[in-house]
PADOFI-452030 format. One record per residue (C-alpha): x, y, z. Coordinates in pm, 1 decimal, m for minus. Last residue first. Layout:
{{X Y Z}};
...
//
This chain:
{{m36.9 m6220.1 2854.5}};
{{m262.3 m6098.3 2605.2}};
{{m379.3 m6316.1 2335.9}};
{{m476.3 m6110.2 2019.8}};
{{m724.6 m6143.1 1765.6}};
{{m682.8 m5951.1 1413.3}};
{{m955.1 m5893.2 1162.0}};
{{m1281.2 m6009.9 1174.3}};
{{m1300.8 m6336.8 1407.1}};
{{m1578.2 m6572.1 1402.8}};
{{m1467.2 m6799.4 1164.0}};
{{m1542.4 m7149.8 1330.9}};
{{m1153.4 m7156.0 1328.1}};
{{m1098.5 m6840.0 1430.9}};
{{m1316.7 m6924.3 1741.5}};
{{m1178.7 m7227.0 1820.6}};
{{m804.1 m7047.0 1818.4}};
{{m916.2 m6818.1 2044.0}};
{{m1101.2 m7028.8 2329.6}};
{{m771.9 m7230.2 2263.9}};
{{m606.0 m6886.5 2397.2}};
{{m836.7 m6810.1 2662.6}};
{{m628.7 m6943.7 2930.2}};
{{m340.1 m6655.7 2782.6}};
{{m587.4 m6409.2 2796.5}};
{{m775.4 m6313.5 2488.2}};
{{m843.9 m5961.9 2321.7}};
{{m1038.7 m5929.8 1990.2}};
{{m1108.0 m5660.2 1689.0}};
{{m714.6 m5553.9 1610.5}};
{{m669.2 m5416.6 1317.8}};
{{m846.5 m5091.5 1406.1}};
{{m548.7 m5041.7 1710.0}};
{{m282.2 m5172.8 1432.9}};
{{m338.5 m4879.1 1206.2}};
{{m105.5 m4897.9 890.5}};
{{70.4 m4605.5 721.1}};
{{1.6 m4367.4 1032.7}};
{{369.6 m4309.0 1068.9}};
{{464.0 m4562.8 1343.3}};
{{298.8 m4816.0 1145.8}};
{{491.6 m4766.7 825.0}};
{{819.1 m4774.2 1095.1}};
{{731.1 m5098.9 1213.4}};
{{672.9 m5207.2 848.6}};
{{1002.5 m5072.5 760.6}};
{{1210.7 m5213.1 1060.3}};
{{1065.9 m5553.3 992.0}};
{{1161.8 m5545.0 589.3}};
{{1518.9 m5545.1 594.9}};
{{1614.3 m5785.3 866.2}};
{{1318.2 m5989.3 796.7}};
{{1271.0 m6003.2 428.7}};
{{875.7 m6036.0 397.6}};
{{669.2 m6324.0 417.6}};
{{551.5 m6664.5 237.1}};
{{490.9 m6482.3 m96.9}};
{{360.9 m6706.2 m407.4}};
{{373.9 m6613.3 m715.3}};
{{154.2 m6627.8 m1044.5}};
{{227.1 m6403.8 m1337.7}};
{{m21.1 m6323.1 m1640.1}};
{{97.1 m6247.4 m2000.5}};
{{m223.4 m6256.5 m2149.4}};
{{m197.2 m6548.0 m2390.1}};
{{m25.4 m6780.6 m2119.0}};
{{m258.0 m6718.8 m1840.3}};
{{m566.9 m6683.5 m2097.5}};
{{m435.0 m7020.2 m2196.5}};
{{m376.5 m7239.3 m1874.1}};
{{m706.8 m7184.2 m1688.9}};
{{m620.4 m7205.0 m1279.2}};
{{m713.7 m7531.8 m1100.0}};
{{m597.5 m7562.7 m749.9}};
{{m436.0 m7788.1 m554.1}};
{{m447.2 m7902.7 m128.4}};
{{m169.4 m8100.1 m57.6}};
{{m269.1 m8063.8 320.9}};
{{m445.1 m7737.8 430.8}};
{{m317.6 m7472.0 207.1}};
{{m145.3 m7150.8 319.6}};
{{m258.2 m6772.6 220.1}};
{{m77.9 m6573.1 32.1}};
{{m77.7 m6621.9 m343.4}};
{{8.9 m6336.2 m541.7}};
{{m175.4 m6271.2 m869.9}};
{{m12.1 m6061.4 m1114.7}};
{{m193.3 m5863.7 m1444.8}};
{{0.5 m5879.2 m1749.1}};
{{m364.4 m5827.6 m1954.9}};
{{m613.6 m5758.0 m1652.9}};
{{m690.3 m5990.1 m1348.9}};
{{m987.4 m6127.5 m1160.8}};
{{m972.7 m6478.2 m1266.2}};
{{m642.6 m6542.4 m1112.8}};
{{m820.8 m6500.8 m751.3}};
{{m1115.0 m6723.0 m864.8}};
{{m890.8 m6995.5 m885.2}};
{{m734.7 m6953.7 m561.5}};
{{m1007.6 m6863.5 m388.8}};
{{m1156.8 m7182.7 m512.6}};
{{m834.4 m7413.6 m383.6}};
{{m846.8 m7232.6 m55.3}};
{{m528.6 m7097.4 91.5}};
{{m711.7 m6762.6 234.2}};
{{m510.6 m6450.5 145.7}};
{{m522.2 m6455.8 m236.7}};
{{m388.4 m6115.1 m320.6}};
{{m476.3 m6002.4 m671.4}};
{{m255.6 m5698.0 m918.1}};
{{m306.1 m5526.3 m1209.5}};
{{m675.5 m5572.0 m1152.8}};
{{m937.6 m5654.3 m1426.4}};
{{m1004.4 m5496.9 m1741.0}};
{{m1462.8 m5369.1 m1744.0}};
{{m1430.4 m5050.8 m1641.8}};
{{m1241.2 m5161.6 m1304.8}};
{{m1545.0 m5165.9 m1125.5}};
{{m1766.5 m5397.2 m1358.8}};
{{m1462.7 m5599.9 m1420.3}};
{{m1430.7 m5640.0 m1050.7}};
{{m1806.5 m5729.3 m1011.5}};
{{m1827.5 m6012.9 m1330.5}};
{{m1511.8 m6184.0 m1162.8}};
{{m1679.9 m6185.1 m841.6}};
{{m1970.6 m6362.8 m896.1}};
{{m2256.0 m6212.2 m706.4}};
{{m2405.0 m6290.8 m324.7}};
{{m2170.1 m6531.7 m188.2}};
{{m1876.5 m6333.2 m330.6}};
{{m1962.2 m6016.7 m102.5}};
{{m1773.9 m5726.7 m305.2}};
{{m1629.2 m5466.1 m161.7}};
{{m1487.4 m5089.5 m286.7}};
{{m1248.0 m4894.5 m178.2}};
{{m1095.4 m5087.8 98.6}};
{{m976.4 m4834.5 355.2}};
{{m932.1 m4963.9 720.2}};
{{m1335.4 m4909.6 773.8}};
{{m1435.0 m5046.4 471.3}};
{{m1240.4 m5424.0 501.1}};
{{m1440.6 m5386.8 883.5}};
{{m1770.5 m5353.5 638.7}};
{{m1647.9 m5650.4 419.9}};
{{m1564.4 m5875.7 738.0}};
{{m1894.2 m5836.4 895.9}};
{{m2014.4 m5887.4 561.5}};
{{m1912.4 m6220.5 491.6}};
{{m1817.9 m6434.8 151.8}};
{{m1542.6 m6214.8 101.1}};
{{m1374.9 m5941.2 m172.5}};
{{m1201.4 m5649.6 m82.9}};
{{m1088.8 m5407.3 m409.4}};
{{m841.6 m5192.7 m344.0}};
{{m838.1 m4858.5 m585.3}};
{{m560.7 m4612.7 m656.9}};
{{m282.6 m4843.7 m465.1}};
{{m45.6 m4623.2 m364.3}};
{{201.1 m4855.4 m114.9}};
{{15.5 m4740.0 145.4}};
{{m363.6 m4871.8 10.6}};
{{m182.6 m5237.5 m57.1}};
{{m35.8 m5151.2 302.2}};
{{m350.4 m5128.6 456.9}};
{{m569.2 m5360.3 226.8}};
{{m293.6 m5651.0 294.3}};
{{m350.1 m5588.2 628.4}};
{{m752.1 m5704.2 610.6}};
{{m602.1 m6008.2 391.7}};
{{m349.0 m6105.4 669.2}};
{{m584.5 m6089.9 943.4}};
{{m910.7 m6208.6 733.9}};
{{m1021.6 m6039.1 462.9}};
{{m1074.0 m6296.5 166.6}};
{{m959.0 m6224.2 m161.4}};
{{m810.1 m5892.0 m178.7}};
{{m827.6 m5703.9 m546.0}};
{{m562.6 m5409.1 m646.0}};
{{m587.0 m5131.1 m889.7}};
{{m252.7 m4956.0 m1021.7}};
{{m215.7 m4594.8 m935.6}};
{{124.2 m4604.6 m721.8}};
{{331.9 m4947.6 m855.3}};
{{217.5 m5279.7 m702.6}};
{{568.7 m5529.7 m765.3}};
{{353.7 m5818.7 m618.6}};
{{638.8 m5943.4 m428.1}};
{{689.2 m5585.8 m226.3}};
{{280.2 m5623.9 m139.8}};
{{315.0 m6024.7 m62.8}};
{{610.6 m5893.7 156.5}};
{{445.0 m5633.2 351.9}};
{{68.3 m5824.7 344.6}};
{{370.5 m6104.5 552.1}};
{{477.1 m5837.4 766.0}};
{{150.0 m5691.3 892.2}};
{{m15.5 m5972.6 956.4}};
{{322.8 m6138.8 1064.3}};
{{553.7 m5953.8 1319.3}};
{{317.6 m5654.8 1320.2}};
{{37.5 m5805.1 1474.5}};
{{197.2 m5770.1 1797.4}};
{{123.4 m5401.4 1775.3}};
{{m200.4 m5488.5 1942.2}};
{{m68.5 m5548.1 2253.3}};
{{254.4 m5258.8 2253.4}};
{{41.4 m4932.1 2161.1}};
{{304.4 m4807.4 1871.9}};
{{361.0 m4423.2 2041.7}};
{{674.8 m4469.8 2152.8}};
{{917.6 m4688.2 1904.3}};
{{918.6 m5075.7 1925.7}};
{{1244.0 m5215.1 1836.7}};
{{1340.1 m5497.3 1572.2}};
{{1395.6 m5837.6 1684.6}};
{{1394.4 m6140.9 1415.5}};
{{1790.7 m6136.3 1395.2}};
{{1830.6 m6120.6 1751.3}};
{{1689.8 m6496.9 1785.7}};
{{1374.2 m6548.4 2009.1}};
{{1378.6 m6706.7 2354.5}};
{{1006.0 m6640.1 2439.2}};
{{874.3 m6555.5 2796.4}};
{{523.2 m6547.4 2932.5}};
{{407.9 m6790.2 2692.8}};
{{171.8 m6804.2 2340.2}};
{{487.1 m6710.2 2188.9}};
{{673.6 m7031.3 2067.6}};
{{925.6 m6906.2 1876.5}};
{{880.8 m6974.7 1538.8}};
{{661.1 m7276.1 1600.3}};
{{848.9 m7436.7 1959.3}};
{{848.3 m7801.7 2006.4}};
{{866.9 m7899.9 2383.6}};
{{1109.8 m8155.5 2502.1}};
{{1062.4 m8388.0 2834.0}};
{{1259.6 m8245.4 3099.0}};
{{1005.2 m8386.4 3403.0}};
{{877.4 m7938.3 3427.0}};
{{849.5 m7949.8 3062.3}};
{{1125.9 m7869.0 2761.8}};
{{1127.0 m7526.9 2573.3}};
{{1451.9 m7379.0 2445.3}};
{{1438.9 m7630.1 2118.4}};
{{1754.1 m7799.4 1952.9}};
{{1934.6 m7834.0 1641.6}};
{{2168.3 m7476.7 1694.6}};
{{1920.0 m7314.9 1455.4}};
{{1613.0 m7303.5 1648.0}};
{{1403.7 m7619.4 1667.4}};
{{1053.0 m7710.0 1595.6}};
{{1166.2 m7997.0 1360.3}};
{{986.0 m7912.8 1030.0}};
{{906.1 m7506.3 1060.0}};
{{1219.1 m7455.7 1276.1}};
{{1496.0 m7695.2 1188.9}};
{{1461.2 m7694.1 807.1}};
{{1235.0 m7426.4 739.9}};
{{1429.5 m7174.2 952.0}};
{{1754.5 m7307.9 858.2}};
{{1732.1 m7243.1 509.3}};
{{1644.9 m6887.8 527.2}};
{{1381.7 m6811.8 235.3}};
{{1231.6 m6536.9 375.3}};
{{1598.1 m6397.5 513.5}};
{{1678.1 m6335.1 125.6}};
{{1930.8 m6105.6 148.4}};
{{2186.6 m6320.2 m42.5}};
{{2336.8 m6386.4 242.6}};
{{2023.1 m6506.8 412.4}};
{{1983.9 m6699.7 126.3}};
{{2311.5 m6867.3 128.0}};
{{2249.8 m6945.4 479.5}};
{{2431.5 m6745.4 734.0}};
{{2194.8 m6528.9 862.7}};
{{1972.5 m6771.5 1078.9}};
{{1628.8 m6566.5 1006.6}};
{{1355.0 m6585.8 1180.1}};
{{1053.5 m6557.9 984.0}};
{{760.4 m6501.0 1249.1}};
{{905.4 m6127.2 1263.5}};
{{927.4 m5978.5 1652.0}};
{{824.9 m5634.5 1793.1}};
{{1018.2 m5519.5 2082.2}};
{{1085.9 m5328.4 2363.6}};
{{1419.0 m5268.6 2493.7}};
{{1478.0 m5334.1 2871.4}};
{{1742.3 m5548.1 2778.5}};
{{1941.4 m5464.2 2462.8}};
{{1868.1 m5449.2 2089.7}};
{{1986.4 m5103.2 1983.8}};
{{1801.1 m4933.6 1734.9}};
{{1530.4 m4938.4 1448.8}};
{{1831.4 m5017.5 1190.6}};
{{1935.4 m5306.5 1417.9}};
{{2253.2 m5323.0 1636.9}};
{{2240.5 m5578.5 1909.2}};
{{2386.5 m5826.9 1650.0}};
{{2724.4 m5666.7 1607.4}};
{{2762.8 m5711.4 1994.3}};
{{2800.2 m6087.1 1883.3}};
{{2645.5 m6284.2 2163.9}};
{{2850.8 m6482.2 2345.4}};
{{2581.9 m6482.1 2655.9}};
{{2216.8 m6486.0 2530.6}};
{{2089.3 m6134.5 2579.8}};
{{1816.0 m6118.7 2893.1}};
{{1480.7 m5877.6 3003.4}};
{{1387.0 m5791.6 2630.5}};
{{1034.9 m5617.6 2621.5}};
{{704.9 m5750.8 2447.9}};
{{553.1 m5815.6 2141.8}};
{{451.8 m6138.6 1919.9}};
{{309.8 m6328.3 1621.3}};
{{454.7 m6671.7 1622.2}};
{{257.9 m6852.0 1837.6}};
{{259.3 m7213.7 1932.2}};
{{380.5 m7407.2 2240.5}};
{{479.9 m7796.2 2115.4}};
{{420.2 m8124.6 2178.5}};
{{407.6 m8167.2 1894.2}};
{{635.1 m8219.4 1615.4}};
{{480.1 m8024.3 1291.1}};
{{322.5 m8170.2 940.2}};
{{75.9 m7958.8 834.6}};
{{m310.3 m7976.4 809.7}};
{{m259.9 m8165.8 1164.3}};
{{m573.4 m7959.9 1304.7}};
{{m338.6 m7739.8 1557.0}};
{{m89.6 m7688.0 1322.4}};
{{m320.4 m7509.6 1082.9}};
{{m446.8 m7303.9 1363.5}};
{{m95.7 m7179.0 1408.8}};
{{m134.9 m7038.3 1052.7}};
{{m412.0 m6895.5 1106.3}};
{{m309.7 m6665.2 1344.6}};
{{m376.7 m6566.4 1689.4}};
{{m133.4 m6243.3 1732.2}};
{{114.6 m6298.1 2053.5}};
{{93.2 m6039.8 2356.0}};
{{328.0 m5853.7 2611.8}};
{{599.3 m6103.0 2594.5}};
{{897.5 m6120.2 2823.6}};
{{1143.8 m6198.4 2545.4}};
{{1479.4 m6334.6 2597.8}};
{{1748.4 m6277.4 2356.8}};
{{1915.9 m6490.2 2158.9}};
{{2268.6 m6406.1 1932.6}};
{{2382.1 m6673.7 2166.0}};
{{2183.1 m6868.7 2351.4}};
{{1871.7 m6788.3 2550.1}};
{{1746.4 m6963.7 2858.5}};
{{1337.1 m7066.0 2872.8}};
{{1126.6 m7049.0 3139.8}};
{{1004.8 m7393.5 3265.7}};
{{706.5 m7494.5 3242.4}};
{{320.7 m7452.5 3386.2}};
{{46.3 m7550.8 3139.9}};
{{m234.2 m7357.5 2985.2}};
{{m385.3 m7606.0 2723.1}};
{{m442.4 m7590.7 2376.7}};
{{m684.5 m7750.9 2150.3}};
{{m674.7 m7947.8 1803.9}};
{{m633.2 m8265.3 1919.3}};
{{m294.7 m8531.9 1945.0}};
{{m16.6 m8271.2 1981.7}};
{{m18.1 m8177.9 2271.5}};
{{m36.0 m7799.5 2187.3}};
{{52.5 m7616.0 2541.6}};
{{m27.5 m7237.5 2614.8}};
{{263.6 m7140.9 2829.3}};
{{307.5 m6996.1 3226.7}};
{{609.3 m6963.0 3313.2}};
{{899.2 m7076.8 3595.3}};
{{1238.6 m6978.6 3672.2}};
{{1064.6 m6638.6 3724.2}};
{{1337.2 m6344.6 3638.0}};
{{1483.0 m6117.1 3802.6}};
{{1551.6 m5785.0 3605.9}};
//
């Protein structure tokens, strides 16, 4: 396939909160790398923490870690051993679903299996907006350097490593399965974290992309009842439709005093706080039984801390743990595969298309909280 040595890319600068639709180069992969002509990118908090300075992240930079699309190039040197995934071969023409965690492989926790704690991707990614090598793919039409987050898919193209690839089967619609590569993925993870054995109850704090998928896969992994619990009932009665069992609005009643009411009166084996917020926090630990788990999912703005009550943590043999995202290598093919058999719905996860000149249209509404569910920016 020929492609453009140009592409279109929505551009952080760094200094505001918006994006911009610039025109730059298109990006050449590297070994073990494949281009990525992306179909669409998820709009994700996350990013939207970049784009307020909550975290610390080099800009300029293109965001967007969420993506799909089809493989038009393989970095030359590649190892063939790395075109081999358990979904399939990784070639060009494939299409593709790929993980925001993207794992280098050779770290001692990627050899330990551990891909979400891959020491390269924190250290050159997530801090320096590189890929493992020490550099970025993205640069401007004058050669000045473009950070990339993950791998920078709010663009026509995306260099993305092999590792963080898995195929897209027939039948996945290929926009909205975008979401698979972190909404999906990271509720995957928090859910495997969490331990949640069939017929235990589970609670969602705030339903939002990651929280509304957490419901899905909470529900898949056997969950006998999933509690949603928001301040907004757009979100609650979406949080319905993809199988919440019960909701509770916590603007309206406290939400400790509703979950013990449903649970006969002993709390959740397990709560997902999806949100980040010091209250949701708290309130999230509140809401379990005796040697209940709370898994905290959502990221913080700054340092931001929460309180949690030390004693009935201690006496009741509670567990706190956090849960960035899933194992890539291992957990990717399984949550593309949960989709492909009916185990999470990524057409009803999806509420909201964008073009790519929409995209900071996107991102402002997420952050004025407009969005139920899953946005997408569609290239």
């Amino acid at each position: 396939m020929n492609v453009p040595s140009t592409m279109r890319a929505a551009v952080w600068d760094g200094t505001t909160s918006h994006l911009h639709t610039e025109t730059i180069p298109t990006p050449e992969p590297k070994a073990n790398e494949a281009l990525v002509q992306i179909v669409s990118c998820g709009v994700c908090h996350t990013d939207l923490h970049v784009l307020k300075g909550e975290v610390a992240f080099p800009g300029p930079a293109v965001v967007g870690h969420e993506i799909s699309g089809r493989i038009v190039r393989i970095g030359e040197g590649t190892d063939e051993a790395r075109t081999s995934v358990g979904g399939g071969a990784l070639e060009p023409g494939t299409p593709v679903v790929g993980a925001f965690i993207m794992p280098c492989t050779e770290c001692e926790p990627c050899q330990k299996g551990r891909d979400d704690l891959c020491e390269k991707f924190f250290g050159e990614n997530r801090l320096k907006g590189n890929l493992f090598d020490g550099t970025s793919r993205l640069h401007r039409t004058d050669g000045s350097r473009l950070s990339m987050y993950s791998m920078g898919g709010l663009a026509e193209y995306a260099v993305v490593p092999l590792a963080a690839l898995t195929p897209l089967p027939e039948g996945l619609p290929p926009e909205e399965s975008a979401i698979l590569g972190c909404a999906a993925f990271t509720a995957f993870g928090a859910v495997r974290q969490s331990r949640l054995q069939p017929g235990e109850t589970a609670a969602i704090v705030a339903t939002g992309g990651v929280g509304s998928s957490l419901i899905q896969v909470a529900k898949h992994a056997g969950a006998s009842k999933v509690i949603a619990i928001d301040i907004a009932d757009a979100k609650l009665a979406a949080a319905k439709d993809l199988g919440a069992d019960e909701t509770v609005n916590s603007a309206q009643e406290d939400a400790r005093e509703a979950v013990l009411r449903l649970t006969d009166g002993k709390g959740v084996d397990v709560a997902f706080e999806a949100l980040g917020h010091p209250a949701t926090f708290s309130q999230a630990v509140t809401l379990l039984r005796e040697g209940g788990r709370m898994v905290a999912v959502g990221i913080a703005a700054g340092k931001a801390a929460a309180e949690v009550e030390i004693t009935p943590l201690v006496r009741r043999g509670q567990t706190i743990v956090g849960s960035f995202g899933a194992r890539t290598r291992e957990d990717l093919p399984q949550v593309v595969d949960m989709a492909a058999q009916g185990g999470y719905r990524v057409a009803e996860a999806v509420t909201r298309r964008y073009s790519l000149d929409q995209a900071d249209e996107a991102y402002q509404a997420l952050a004025r909280g407009e969005i139920t569910g899953r946005a997408i920016v569609v290239m």
